[in-house]
DRENDO-1510 file (C-alpha; in Angstrom, 1 decimal, always signed):
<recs>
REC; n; res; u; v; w
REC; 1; UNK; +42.0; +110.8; +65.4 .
REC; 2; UNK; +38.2; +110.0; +65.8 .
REC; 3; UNK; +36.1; +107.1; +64.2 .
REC; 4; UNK; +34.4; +109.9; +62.7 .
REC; 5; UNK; +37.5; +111.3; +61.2 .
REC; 6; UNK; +38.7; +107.8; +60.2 .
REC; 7; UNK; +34.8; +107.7; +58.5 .
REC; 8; UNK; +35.0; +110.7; +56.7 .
REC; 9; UNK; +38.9; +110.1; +55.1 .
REC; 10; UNK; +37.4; +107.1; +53.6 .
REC; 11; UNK; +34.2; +108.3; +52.6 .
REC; 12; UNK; +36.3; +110.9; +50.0 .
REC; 13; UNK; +37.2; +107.8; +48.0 .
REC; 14; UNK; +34.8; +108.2; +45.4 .
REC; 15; UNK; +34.3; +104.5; +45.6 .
REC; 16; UNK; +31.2; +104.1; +43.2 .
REC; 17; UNK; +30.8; +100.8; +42.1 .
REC; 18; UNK; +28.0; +100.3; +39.0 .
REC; 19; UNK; +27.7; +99.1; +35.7 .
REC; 20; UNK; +29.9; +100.9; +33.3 .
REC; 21; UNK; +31.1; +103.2; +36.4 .
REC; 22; UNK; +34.2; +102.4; +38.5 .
REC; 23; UNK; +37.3; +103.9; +39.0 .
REC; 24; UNK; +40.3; +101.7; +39.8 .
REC; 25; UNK; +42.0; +104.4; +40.8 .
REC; 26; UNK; +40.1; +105.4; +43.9 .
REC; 27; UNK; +39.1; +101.7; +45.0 .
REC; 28; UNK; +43.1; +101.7; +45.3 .
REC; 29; UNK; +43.2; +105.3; +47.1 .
REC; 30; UNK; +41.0; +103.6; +49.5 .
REC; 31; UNK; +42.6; +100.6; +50.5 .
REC; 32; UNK; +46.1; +102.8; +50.9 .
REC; 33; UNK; +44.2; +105.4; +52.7 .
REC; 34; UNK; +42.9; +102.1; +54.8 .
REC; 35; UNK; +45.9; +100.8; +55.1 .
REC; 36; UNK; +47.5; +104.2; +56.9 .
REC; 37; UNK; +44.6; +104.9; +59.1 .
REC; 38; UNK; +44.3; +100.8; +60.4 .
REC; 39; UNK; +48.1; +100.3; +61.0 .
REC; 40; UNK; +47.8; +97.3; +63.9 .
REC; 41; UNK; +45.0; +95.5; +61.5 .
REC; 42; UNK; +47.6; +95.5; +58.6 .
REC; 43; UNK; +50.1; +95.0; +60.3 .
REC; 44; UNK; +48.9; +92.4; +63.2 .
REC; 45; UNK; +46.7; +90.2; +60.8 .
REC; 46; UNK; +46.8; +88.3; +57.7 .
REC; 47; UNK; +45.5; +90.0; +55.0 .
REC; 48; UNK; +44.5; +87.9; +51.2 .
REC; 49; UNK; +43.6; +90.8; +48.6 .
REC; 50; UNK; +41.3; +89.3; +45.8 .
REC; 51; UNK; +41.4; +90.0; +42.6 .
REC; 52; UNK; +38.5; +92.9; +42.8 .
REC; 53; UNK; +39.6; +94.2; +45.7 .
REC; 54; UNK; +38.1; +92.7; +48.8 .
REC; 55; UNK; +40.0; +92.3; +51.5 .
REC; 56; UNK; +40.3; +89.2; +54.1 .
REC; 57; UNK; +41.8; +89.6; +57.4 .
REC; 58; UNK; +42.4; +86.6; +59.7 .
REC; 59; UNK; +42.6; +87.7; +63.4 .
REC; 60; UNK; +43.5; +84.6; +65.4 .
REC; 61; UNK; +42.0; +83.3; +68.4 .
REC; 62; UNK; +43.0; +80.7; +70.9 .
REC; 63; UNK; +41.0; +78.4; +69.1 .
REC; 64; UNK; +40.2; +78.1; +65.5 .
REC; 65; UNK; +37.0; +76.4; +66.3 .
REC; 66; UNK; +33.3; +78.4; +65.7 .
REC; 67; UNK; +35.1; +81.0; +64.5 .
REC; 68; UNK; +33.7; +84.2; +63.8 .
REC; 69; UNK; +33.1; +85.9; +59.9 .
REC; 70; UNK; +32.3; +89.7; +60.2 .
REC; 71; UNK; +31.4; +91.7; +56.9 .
REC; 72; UNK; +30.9; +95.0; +55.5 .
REC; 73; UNK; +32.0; +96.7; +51.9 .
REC; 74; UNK; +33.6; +99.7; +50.9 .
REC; 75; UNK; +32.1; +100.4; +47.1 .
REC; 76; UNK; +29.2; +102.6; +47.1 .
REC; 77; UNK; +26.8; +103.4; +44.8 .
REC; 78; UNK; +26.5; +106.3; +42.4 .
REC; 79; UNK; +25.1; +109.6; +43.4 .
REC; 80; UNK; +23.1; +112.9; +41.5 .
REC; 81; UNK; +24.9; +115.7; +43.2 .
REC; 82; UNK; +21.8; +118.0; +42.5 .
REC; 83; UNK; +19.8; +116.1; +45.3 .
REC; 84; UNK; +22.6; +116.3; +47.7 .
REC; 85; UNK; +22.8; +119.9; +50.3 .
REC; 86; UNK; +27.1; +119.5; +50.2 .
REC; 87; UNK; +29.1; +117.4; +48.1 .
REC; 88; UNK; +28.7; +113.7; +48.5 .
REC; 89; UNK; +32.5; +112.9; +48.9 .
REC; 90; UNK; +33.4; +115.9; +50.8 .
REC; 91; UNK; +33.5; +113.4; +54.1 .
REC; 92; UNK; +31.8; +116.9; +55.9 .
REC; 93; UNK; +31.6; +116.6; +59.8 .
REC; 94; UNK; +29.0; +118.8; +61.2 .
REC; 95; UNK; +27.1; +118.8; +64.6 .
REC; 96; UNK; +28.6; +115.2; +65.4 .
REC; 97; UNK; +27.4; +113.5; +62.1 .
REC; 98; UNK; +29.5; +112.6; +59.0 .
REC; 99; UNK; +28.2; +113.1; +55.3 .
REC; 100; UNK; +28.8; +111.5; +52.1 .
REC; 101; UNK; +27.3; +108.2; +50.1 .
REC; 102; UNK; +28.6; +105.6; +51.8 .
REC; 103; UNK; +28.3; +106.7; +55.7 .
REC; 104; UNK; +25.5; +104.2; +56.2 .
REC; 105; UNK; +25.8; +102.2; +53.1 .
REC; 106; UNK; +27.8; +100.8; +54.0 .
REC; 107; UNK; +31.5; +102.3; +55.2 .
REC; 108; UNK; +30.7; +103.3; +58.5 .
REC; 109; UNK; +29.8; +99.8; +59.2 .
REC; 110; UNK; +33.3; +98.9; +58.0 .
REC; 111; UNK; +34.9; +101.5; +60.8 .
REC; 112; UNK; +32.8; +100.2; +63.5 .
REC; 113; UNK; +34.6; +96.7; +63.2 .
REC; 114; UNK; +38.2; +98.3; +62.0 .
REC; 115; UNK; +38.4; +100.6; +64.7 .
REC; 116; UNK; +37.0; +97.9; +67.5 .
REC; 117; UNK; +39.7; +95.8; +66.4 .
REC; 118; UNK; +42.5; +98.1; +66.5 .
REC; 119; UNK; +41.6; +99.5; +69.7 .
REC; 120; UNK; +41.5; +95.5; +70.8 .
REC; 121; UNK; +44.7; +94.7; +69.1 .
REC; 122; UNK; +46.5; +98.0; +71.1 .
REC; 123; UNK; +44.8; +96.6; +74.2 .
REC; 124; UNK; +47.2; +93.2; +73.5 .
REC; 125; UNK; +43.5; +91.6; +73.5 .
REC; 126; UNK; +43.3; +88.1; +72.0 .
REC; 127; UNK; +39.7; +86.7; +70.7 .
REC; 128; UNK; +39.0; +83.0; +72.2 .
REC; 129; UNK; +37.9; +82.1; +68.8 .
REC; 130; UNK; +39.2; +83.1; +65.3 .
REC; 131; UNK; +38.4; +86.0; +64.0 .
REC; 132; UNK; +38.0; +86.4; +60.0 .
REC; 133; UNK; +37.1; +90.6; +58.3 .
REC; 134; UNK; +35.5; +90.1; +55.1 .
REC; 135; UNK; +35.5; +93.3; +53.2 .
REC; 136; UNK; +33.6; +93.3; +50.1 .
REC; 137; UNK; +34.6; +95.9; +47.1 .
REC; 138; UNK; +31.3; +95.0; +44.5 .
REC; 139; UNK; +28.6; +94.1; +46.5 .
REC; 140; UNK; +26.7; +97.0; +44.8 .
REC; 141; UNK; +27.0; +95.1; +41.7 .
REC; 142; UNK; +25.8; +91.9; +43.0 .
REC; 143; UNK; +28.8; +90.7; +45.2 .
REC; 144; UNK; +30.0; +88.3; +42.6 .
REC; 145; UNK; +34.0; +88.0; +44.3 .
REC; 146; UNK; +32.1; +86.9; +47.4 .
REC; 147; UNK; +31.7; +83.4; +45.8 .
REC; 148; UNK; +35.9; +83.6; +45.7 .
REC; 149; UNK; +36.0; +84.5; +49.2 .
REC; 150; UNK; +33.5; +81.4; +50.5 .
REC; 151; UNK; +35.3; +79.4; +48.1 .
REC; 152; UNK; +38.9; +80.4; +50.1 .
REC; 153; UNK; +37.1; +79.8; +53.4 .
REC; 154; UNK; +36.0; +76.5; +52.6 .
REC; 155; UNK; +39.6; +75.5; +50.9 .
REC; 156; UNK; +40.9; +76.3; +54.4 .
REC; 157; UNK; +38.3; +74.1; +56.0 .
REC; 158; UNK; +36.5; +77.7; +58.1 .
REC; 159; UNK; +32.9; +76.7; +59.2 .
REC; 160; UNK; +31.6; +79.9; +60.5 .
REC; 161; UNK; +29.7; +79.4; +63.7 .
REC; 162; UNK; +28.5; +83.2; +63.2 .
REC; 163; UNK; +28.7; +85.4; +60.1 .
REC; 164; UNK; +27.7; +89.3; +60.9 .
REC; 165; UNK; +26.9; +91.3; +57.6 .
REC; 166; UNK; +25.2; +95.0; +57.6 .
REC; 167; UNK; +21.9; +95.5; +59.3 .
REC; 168; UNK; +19.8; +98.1; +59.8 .
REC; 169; UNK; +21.0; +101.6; +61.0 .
REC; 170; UNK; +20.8; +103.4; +64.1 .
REC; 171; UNK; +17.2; +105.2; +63.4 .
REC; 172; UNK; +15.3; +107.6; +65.5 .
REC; 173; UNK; +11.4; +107.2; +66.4 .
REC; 174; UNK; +10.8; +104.7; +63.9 .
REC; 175; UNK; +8.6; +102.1; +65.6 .
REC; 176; UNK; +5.1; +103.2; +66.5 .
REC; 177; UNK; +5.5; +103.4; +70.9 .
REC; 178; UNK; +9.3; +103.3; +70.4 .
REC; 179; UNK; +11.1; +106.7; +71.6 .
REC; 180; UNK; +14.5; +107.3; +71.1 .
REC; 181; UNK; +16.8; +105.8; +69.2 .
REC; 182; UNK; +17.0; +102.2; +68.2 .
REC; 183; UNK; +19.3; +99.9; +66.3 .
REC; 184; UNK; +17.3; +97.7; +63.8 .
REC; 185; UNK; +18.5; +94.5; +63.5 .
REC; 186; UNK; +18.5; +92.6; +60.3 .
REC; 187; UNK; +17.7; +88.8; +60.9 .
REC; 188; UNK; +17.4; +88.1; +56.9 .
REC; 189; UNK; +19.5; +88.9; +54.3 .
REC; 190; UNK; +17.3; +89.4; +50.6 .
REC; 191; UNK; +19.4; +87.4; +47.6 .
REC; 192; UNK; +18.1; +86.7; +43.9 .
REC; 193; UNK; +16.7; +83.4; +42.6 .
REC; 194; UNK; +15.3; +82.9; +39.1 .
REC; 195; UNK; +11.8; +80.9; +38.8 .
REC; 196; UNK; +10.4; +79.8; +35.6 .
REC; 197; UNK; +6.2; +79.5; +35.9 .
REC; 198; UNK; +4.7; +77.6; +33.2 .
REC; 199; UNK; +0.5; +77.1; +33.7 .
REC; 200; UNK; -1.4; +74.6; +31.4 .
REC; 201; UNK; -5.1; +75.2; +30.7 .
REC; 202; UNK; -7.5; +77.6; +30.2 .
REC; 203; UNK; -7.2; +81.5; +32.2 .
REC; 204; UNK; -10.1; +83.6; +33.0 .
REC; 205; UNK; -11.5; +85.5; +35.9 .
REC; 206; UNK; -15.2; +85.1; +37.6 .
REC; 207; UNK; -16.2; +88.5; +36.4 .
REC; 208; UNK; -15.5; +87.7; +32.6 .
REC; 209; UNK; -16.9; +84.5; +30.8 .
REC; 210; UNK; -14.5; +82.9; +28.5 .
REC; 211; UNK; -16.0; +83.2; +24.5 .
REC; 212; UNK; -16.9; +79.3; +24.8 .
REC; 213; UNK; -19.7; +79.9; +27.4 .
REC; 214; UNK; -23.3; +80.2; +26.9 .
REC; 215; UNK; -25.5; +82.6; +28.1 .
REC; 216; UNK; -26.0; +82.4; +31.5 .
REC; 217; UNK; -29.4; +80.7; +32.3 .
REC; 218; UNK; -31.2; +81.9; +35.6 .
REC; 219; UNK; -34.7; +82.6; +35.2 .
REC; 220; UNK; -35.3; +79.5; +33.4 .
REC; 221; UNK; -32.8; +80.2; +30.3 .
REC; 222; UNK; -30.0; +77.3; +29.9 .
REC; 223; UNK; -26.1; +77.9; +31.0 .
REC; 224; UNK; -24.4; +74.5; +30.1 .
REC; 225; UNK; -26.2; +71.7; +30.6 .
REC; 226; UNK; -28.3; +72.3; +33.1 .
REC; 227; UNK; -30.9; +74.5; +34.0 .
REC; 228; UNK; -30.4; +77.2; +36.2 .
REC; 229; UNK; -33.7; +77.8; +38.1 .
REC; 230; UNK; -32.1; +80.4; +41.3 .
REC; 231; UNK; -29.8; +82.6; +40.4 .
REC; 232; UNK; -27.5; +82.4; +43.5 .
REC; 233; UNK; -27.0; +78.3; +42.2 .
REC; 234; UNK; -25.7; +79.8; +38.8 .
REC; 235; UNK; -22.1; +78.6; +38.3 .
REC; 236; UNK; -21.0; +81.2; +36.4 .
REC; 237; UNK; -21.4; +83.5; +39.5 .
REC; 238; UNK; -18.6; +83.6; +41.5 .
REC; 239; UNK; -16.9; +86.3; +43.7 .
REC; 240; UNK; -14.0; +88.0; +42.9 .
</recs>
């Protein structure tokens, strides 16, 4: 069986993970389904299954120094089938490409690192520095469990010297003098922070004088205190 086929098994758990919208059922389909198509990882590593759903695997290297984190999720969000050419969970493979929500977004990134490790793990291949999978199962609705799973890593004293989340894709002609295809690495990852502005004093813009204000004064008339004599001296006109 192909990575592809692997892909397009799990892309027909209708994972969907939003508010008001999840199905335990199939978030359980999907780690069985996992489970039967990853035999060695299950098998060969130590799994912890939190409370949600994501998944930890510990692969161990000669060393448990700098070990490594690498991360990807398996809930999806929701789709509107009338936008879609096939069904979104049919999993389709057609002229080398699979189709369905969640192919980029973010399961196929999860298949890269399960089938690399399987294939490693067949090969008897052992990493010179720990390996941990981190697996998320709500990262579409803001990743909350991933708090439990830095909290576990920290309990066990793990101090990542490299943490790998999703990227970009694999894109084609999308830099200007770039041909070909290109993956686009992600250096930043975005997050949410909450920031409270509070301004004393009065507002205004240049173009509109605040109520207060007397007539502006070039050409001899007053505007203030002072008298305005050249109109490009007059305070009141500033660019915008």
């Amino acid at each position: 069986m192909s990575a592809a086929d692997r892909l397009s098994e799990l892309v027909r758990c209708r994972t969907v993970s939003a508010p008001g919208e999840r199905d335990e059922a199939e978030f359980a389909r999907f780690r069985e389904t996992f489970r039967r198509l990853y035999p060695r990882l299950h098998n060969e590593l130590k799994l912890t299954v939190f409370p949600v759903g994501s998944l930890l695997f510990r692969w161990p290297g000669r060393t448990a120094d700098d070990p490594v984190v690498l991360m990807a999720h398996y809930d999806v969000v929701p789709t509107t089938p009338e936008q879609w050419d096939r069904d979104p969970f049919s999993g389709e493979v057609e002229d080398g490409r699979v189709h369905g929500r969640g192919t980029l977004d973010d399961k196929g990134a999860l298949v890269c690192v399960a089938d690399a490790v399987e294939t490693l793990l067949a090969e008897g291949f052992t990493p010179e520095h720990d390996v941990w999978l981190s697996f998320g199962a709500d990262e579409e609705v803001e990743g909350h469990e991933c708090r439990e799973v830095v909290s576990h890593l920290d309990g066990l004293g793990v101090r990542p010297w490299l943490v790998s989340d999703e990227g970009g894709a694999v894109v084609d002609d999308a830099l200007p003098g770039l041909s070909g295809f290109s993956a686009m690495v992600a250096t930043v990852e975005k997050g949410v922070n909450n920031v409270e502005l509070l301004a004393r004093g009065g507002g205004g813009h240049a173009s509109t004088r605040r109520r207060t204000a007397r007539p502006c004064g070039w050409r001899g008339r007053s505007c203030g205190s002072r008298r305005i004599r050249n109109r490009r001296s007059c305070p009141s006109r500033s660019s915008a």
